[in-house]
C-alpha positions in Angstrom: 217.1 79.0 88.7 214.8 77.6 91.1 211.4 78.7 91.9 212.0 80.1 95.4 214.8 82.3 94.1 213.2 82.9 91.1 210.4 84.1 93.8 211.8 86.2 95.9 213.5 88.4 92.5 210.3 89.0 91.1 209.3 90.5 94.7 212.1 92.7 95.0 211.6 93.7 92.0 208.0 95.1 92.7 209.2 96.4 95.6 211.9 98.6 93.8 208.7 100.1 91.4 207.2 100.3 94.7 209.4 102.5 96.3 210.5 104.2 93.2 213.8 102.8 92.9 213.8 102.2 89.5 217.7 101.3 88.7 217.5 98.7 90.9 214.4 97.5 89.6 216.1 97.9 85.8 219.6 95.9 87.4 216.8 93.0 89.3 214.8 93.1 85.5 218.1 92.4 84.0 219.5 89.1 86.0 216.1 87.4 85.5 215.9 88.4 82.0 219.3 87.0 81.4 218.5 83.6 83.8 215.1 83.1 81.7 215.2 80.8 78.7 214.9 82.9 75.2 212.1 82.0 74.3 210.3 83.4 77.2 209.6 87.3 77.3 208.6 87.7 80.7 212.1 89.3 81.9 212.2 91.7 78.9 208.7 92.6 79.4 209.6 93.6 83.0 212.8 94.9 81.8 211.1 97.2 79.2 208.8 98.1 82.4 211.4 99.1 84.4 213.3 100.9 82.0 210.4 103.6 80.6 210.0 104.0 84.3 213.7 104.8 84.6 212.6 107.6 81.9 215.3 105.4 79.0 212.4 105.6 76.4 215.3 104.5 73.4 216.4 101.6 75.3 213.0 100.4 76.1 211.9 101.1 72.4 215.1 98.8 71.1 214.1 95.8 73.1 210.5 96.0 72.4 210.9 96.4 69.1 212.9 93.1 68.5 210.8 91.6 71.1 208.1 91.8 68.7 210.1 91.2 65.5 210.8 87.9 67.3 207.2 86.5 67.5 206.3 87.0 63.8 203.2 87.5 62.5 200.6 87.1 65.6 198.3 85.0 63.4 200.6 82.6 62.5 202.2 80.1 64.7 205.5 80.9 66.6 207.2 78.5 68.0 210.3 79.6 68.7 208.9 82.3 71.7 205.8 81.9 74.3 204.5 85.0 73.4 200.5 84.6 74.4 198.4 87.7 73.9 198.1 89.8 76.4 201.9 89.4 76.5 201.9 91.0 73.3 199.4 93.5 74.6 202.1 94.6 77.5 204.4 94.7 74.7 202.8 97.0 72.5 201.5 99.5 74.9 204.9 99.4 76.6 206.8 99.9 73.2 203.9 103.1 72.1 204.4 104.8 75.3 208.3 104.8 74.6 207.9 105.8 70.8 205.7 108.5 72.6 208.5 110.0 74.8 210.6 109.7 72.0 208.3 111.7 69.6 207.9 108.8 67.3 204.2 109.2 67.1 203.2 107.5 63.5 205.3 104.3 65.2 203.5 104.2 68.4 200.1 104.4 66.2 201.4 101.7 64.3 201.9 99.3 67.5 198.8 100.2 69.3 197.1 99.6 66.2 197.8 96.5 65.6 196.0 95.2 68.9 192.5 96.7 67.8 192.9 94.8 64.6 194.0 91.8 66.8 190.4 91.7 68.5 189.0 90.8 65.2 191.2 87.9 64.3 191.4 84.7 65.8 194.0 82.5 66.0 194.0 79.6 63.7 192.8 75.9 65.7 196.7 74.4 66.8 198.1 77.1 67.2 199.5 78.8 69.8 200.6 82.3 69.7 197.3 84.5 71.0 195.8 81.6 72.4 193.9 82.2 75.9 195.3 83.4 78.9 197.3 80.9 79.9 200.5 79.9 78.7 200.3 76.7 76.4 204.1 77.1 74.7 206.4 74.0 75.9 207.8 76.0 78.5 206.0 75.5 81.5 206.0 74.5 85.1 205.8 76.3 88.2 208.4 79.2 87.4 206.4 79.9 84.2 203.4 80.3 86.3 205.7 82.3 88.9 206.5 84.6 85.9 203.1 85.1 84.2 201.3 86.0 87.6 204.0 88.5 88.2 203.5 89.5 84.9 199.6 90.0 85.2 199.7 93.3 87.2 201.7 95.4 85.0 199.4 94.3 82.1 197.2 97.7 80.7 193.5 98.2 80.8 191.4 98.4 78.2 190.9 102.0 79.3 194.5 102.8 79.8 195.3 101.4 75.7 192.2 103.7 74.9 193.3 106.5 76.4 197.0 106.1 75.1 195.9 105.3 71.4 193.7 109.1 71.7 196.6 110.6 73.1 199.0 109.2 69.5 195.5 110.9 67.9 195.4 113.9 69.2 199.8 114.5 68.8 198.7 113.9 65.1 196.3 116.0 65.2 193.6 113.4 64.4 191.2 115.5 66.8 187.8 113.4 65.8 189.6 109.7 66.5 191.2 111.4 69.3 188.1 112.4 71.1 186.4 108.8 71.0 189.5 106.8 72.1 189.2 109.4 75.4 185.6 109.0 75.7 186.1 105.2 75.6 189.3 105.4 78.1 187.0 107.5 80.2 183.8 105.3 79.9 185.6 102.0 80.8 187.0 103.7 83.9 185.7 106.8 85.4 188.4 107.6 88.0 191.0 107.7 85.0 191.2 111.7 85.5 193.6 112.4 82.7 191.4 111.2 80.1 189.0 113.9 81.5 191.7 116.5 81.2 193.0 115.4 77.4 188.9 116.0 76.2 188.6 119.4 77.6 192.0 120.4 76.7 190.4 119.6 73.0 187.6 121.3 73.6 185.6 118.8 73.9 182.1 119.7 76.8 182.5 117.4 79.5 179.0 116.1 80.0 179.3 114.7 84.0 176.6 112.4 84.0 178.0 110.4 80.5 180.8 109.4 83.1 180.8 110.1 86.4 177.7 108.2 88.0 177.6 105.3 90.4 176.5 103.0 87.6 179.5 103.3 86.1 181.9 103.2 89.3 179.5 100.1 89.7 180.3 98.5 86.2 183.9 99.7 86.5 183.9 97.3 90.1 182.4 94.7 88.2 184.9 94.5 85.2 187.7 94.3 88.2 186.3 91.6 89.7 186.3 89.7 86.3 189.6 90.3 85.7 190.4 89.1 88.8 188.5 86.0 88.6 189.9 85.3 85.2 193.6 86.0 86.4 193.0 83.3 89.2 191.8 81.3 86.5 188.4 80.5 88.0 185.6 80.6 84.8 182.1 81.7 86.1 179.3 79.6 84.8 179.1 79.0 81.1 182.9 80.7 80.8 184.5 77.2 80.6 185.1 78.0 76.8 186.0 81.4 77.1 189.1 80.7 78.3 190.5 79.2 75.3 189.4 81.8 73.2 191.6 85.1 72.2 191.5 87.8 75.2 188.2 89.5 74.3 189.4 93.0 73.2 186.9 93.5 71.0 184.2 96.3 70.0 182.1 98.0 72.5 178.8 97.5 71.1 177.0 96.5 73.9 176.7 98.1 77.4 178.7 101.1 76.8 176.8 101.9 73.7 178.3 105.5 74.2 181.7 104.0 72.9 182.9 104.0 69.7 183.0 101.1 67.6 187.3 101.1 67.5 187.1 101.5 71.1 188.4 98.2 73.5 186.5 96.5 76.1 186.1 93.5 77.8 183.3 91.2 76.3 180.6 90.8 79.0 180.1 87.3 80.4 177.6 85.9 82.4 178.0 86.8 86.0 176.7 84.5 89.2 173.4 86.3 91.0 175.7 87.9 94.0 178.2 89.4 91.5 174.9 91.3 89.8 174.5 92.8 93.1 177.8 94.8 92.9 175.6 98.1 93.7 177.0 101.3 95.5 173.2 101.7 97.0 173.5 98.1 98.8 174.4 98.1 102.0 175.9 94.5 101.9 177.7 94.8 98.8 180.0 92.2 97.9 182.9 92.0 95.4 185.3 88.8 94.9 188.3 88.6 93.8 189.6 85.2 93.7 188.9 83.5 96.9 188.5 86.7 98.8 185.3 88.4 99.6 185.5 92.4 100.4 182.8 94.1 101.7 182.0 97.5 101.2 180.5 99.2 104.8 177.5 100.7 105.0 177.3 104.8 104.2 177.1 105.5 107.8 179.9 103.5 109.3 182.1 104.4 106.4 184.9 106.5 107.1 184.5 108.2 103.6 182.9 111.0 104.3 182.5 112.9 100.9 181.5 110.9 97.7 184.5 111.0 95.4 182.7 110.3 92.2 180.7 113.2 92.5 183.4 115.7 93.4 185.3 114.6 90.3 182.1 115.3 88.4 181.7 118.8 89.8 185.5 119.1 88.8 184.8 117.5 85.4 181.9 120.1 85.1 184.6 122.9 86.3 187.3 122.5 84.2 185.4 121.8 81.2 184.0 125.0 81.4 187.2 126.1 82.1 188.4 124.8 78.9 185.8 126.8 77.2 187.0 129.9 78.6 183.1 130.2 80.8 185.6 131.7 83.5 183.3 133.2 86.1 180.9 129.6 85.5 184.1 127.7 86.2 184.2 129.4 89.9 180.5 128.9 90.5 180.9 125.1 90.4 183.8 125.0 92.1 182.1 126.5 95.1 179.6 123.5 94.6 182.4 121.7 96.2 183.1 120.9 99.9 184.8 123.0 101.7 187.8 120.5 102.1 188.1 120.3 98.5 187.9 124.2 98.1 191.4 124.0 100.5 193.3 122.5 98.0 196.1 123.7 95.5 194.6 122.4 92.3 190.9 124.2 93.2 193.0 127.4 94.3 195.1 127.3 90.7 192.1 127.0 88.9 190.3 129.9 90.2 193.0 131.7 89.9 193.5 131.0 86.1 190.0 131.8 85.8 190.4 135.0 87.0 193.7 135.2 84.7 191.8 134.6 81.9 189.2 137.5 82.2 191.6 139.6 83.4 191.0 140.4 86.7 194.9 140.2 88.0 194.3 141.8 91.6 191.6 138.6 92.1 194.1 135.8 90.0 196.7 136.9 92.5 194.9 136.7 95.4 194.4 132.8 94.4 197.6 132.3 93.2 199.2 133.4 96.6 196.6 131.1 98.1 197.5 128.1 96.3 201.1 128.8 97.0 200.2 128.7 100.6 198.2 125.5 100.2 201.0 123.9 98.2 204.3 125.7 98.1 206.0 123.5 95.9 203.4 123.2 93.7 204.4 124.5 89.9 200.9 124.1 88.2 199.9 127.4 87.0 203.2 129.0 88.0 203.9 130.6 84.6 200.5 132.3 85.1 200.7 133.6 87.8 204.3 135.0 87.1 202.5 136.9 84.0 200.0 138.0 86.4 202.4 139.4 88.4 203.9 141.2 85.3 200.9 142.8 84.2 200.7 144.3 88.0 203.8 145.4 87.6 205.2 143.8 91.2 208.7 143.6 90.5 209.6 142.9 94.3 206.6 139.9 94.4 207.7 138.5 90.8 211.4 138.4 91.8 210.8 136.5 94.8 208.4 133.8 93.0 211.5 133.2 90.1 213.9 132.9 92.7 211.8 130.4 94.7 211.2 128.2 91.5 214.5 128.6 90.6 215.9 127.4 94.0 213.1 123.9 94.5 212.5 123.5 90.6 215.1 124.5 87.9 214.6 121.9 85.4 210.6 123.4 84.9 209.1 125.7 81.9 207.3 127.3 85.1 210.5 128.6 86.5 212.5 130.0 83.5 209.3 131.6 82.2 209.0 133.1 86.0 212.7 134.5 85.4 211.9 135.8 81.7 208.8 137.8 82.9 211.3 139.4 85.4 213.6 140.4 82.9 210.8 141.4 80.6 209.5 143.7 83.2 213.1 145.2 83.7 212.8 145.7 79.4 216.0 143.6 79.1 214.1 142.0 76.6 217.1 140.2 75.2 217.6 138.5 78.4 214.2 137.7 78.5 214.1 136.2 75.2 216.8 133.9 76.2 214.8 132.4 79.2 211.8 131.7 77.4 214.1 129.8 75.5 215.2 128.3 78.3 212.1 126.9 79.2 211.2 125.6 75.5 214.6 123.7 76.1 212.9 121.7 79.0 209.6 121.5 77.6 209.1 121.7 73.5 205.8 121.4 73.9 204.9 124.8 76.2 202.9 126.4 74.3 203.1 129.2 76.6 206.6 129.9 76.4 206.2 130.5 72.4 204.0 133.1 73.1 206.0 135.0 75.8 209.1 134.1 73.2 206.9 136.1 70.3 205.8 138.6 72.8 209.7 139.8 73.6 210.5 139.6 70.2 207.5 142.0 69.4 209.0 144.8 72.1 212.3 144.1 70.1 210.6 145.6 66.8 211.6 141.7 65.1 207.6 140.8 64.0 208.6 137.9 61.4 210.4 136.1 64.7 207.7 136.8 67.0 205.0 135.5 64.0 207.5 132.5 63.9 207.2 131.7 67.8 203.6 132.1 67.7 202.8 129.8 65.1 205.3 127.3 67.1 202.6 127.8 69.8 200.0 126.9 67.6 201.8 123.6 66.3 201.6 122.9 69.9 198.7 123.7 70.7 195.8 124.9 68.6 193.5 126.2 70.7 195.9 128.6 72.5 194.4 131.8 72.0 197.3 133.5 73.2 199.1 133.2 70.4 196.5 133.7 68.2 196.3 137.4 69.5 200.1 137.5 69.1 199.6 137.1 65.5 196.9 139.8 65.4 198.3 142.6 67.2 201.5 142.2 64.7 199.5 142.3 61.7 197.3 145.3 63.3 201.0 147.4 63.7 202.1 146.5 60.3 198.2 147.9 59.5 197.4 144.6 57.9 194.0 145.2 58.9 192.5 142.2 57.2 194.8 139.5 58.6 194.4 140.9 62.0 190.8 140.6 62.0 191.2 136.7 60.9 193.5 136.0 63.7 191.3 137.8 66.4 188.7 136.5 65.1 190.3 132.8 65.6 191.3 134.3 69.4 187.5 135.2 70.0 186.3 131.8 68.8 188.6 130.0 71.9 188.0 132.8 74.2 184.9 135.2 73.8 185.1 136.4 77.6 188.5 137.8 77.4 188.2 142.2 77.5 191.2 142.3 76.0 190.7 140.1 73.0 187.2 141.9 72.8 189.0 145.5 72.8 191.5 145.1 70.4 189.3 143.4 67.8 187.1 146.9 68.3 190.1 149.1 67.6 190.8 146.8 64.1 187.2 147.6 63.0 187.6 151.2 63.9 190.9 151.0 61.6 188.8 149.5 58.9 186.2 151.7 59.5 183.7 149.6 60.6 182.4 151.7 63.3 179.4 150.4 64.2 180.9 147.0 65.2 183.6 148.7 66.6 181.1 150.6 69.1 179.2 147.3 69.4 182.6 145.5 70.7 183.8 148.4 73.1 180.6 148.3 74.5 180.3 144.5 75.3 183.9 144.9 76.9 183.0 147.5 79.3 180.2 145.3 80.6 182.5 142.6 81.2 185.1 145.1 82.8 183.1 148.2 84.0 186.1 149.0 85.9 189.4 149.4 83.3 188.9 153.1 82.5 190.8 152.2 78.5 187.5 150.4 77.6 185.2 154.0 78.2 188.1 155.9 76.7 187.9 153.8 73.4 184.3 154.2 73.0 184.5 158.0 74.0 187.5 158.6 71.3 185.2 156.9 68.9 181.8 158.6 69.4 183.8 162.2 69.6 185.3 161.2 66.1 181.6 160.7 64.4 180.7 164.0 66.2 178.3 162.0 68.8 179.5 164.7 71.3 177.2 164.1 73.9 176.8 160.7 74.0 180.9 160.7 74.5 180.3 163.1 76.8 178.2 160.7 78.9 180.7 157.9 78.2 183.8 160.0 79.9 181.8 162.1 82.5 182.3 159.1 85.1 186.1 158.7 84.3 187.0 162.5 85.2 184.0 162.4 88.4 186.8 162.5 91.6 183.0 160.0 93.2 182.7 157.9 90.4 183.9 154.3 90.1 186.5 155.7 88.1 188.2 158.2 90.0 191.5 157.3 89.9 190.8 157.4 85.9 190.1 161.6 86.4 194.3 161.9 86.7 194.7 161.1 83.1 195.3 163.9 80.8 194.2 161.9 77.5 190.1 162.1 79.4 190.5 165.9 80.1 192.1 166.5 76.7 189.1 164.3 75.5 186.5 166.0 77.6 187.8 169.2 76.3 187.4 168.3 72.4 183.7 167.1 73.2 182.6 170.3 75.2 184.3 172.4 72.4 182.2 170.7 70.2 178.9 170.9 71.5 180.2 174.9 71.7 180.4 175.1 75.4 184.0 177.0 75.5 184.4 177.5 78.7 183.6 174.0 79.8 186.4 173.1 77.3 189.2 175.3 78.2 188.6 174.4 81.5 189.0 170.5 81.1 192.3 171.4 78.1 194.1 173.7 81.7 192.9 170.0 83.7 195.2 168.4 80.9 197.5 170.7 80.8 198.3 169.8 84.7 198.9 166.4 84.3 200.3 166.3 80.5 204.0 166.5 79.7 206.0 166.8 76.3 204.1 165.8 73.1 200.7 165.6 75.1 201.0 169.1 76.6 202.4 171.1 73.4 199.0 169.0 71.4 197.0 170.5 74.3 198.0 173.9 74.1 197.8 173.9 70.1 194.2 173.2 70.9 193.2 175.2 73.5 195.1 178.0 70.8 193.4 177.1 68.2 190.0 177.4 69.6 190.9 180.4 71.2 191.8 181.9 67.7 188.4 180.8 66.5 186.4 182.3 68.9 188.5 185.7 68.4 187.7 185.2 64.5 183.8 185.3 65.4 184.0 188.2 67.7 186.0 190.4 64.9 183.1 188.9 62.9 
């Protein structure tokens, strides 16, 4: 093949990854591979490539894996393929992120691992298997060099190998290796958002200024521009040596002190006077890669207009807090943001789950229908705001949002769980069941759809299959507090009073904000008889939601059952008031038959007969024939003291 053909393959072949046409990429990835001598990788490398992006993760995992098998032993000399390192690098990340996709975690530890042990071994003098960056096999000449420099810009990052090995961490549940891989991924390069997102779906407290300053979108420049320099090949000053040496991968123990010792980075090198002057606060910066200088514009010419780095660090600040359920702190920061950031889906969605998460439904849908006007097509948060819906009880609004996801996005969890909460709120529970299945089909890993799975099953009177489903959704995802709440309100109906204080308790840890969560661990105290914590929790979830008239109501029940009559009294007064906040609470028969027990106790029988006829008005079956026994009963009584 000649070097010109050779050439002008390798560019279409970036221009298919390009434009996204990745079977053609896969077919171009193919001839070269096959035109290519064996003993050089660079067309299976780029065939591997092309493949996981072609979503054939087995395909891409066979050819890796004899790629490898091929090369032997990296400290030992192979001469029968030019496999240098940061070939095997490519190799390895390439072959983890396909064991990955095809749940073979413990594998893809295995080949990621293998590089950090790499960065402390050197290759032995003569040989040539790791050696430098520059190929120094017997095949060479100007097609190799064609080859390795289209080679170089699929190679990972250190941050990107950091941030995939805490990913294989974190699907093993190895949370404390986990969290420092992402810290390191996140320290090497602050714009790598999904690192960000991995840590606070963990748990972990996003502290903004560890990662999101312009010293280290200064630093991160810098390391560019070395790569760059040492991809052209051109050593700085004292670097001669450097480049026969094994890539430096080794252990951040220098700048980025805040890394942990397993963590990758480039080893610092001595850098010429103007590349030290790589500073945001310049206003002649400078930055070269290879031959070519860029300058960055002054702050007031620029056409940048809002400093990126710090909006991601308000959002960092936001969803972190998020993550630790400090809903109504999460929408204070976002309002730190500019107003063209507040217009956008993924600042709408996240409002809106805050307001999800405390319960405020009127408020999440508000935000929800405001995201979908921002970004209609957009199906983050979708399943939230379906459940939202449900809990409103908006049949007409819900039907329209499944059929809308159903139409533009089938193959999403979003949309079958959107067509389950339908169902659900229809009670064809069965049905419902079956599309929550649905969505576990697409996505095993949706937490969310175990928990609405458990949650039908639960209506269906089948707990040991809804206590199955929820501990699926905790396989998947610890922290979800939903399904830890799942577990507890079946043990609280079977009156396994114990185990549903453990698993509320476990809720409350994630989520302390939640009314709900707050409410029902009250009601298991009351069961045990723990009253004074009970009354403690029913009070701390009315201050959160002074407006839900159950919260009162449980507090009321509670203080009329330890004879407190007046202090209950004071409790429901508001609920039954047609000017008080709770007016629309005064329709209730349950707070008039209440009422009526608590005036009846403090001996005003009047009062009480009057509130029992209020009950009586709005009460039908059961209710009604308990209120009239009452109102009977006390009647009797106060005959029994007159004939006295």
């Amino acid at each position: 093949m000649s070097a010109s053909t050779l050439a002008a393959a390798l560019a279409a072949f970036d221009a298919s990854i390009a434009a996204g046409f990745y079977a053609n990429a896969v077919f171009i990835a193919e001839r070269i591979s096959t035109a290519l001598p064996p003993n050089l990788p660079h067309g299976r490398l780029l065939l591997a490539h092309a493949l996981l992006l072609h979503r054939d993760a087995l395909r891409t995992r066979t050819i890796l894996a004899g790629l490898i098998v091929a090369t032997g032993d990296v400290s030992q000399n192979s001469s029968s393929l030019c496999l240098v390192h940061k070939q095997i690098r490519m190799a390895r990340f390439l072959l983890a992120r396909a064991c990955i996709d095809l749940g073979k975690f413990n594998e893809a530890e295995d080949s990621l691992s293998k590089l950090f042990s790499m960065a402390h071994n050197t290759a032995p003098s003569g040989t040539n298997s790791v050696s430098g960056d520059s190929d120094t096999c017997s095949c060479s000449g100007q097609e190799t060099e064609i080859l390795n420099r289209a080679l170089e810009k699929y190679h990972p990052d250190d941050s990107s190998v950091n941030y995939l090995m805490g990913i294989i961490y974190r699907k093993t549940s190895t949370t404390a290796l986990a969290q420092s891989f992402l810290e390191a991924a996140l320290s090497i390069n602050p714009f790598l958002w999904i690192a960000c997102e991995a840590l606070c779906d963990m748990g972990v407290k996003i502290v903004p200024g560890q990662f999101f300053t312009d010293s280290s979108v200064t630093l991160y420049l810098t390391d560019i521009a070395t790569t760059s320099n040492h991809r052209e090949g051109k050593p700085h000053d004292g670097e001669t040596s450097n480049l026969k040496e094994v890539e430096s991968i080794t252990v951040a123990t220098t700048k980025r002190s805040r890394q942990p010792q397993s963590a990758l980075i480039r080893q610092p090198v001595k850098r010429e006077s103007k590349r030290t002057k790589l500073s945001l606060g310049l206003s002649q910066q400078v930055s070269e890669f290879g031959n070519e200088l860029v300058p960055v514009p002054n702050q007031k010419d620029s056409v940048v207009q809002i400093d990126i780095i710090k909006t991601i660090s308000i959002m960092a600040r936001a969803y972190s807090s998020f993550k630790s359920f400090n809903c109504s702190e999460t929408i204070e920061i976002l309002n730190l943001l500019d107003l063209s950031e507040q217009e956008t889906g993924w600042t709408a969605i996240l409002i809106a789950q805050s307001y999800f998460e405390m319960a405020e439904y009127e408020k999440a849908e508000e935000w929800f229908l405001k995201a979908r006007t921002l970004e209609p097509h957009c199906v983050l948060g979708m399943d939230l705001f379906s459940s939202t819906l449900w809990h409103l009880r908006k049949e007409y609004t819900l039907s329209h949002l499944a059929h809308e996801l159903v139409e533009f996005h089938r193959m999403t969890p979003q949309a079958w769980c959107a067509i389950g909460n339908c169902f659900s709120l229809k009670k064809e529970h069965d049905v419902a069941l079956k599309c929550f299945t649905r969505a576990l089909q697409i996505d095993g890993d949706c937490s969310y759809a175990y928990t609405l799975c458990g949650h039908e099953c639960i209506s269906m009177e089948d707990n040991e299959k809804a206590l199955q489903y929820f501990r699926m959704a905790l396989r998947c995802n610890k922290r979800h507090y939903n399904a830890w709440f799942g577990m507890g309100y079946v043990y609280l109906s079977q009156e396994k009073y114990d185990l549903a204080e453990f698993h509320f308790k476990r809720a409350l840890e994630i989520n302390n904000s939640n009314p709900v969560l707050i409410l029902y661990m009250g009601v298991t105290y009351e069961k045990k008889n723990e009253h004074s914590k009970a009354l403690s929790l029913y009070r701390r979830a009315i201050h959160i939601r002074p407006d839900i008239p159950l919260y009162p109501f449980r507090l009321a029940s509670l203080l009329q059952a330890q004879t407190d009559y007046q202090s209950a009294l004071t409790v429901l007064q508001p609920l039954v008031s047609d000017r008080g906040a709770f007016g629309a609470g005064g329709t209730e028969s349950s707070v008039h038959f209440l009422m009526g027990k608590c005036l009846n106790g403090i001996g005003d029988t009047h009062g009480a007969i009057r509130a029992f006829t209020s009950a009586q008005d709005y009460a039908t079956g059961r209710v009604a024939s308990a209120i009239k026994e009452e109102i009977e009963k006390m009647v009797s009584e106060e005959d029994e003291e007159v004939r006295f």
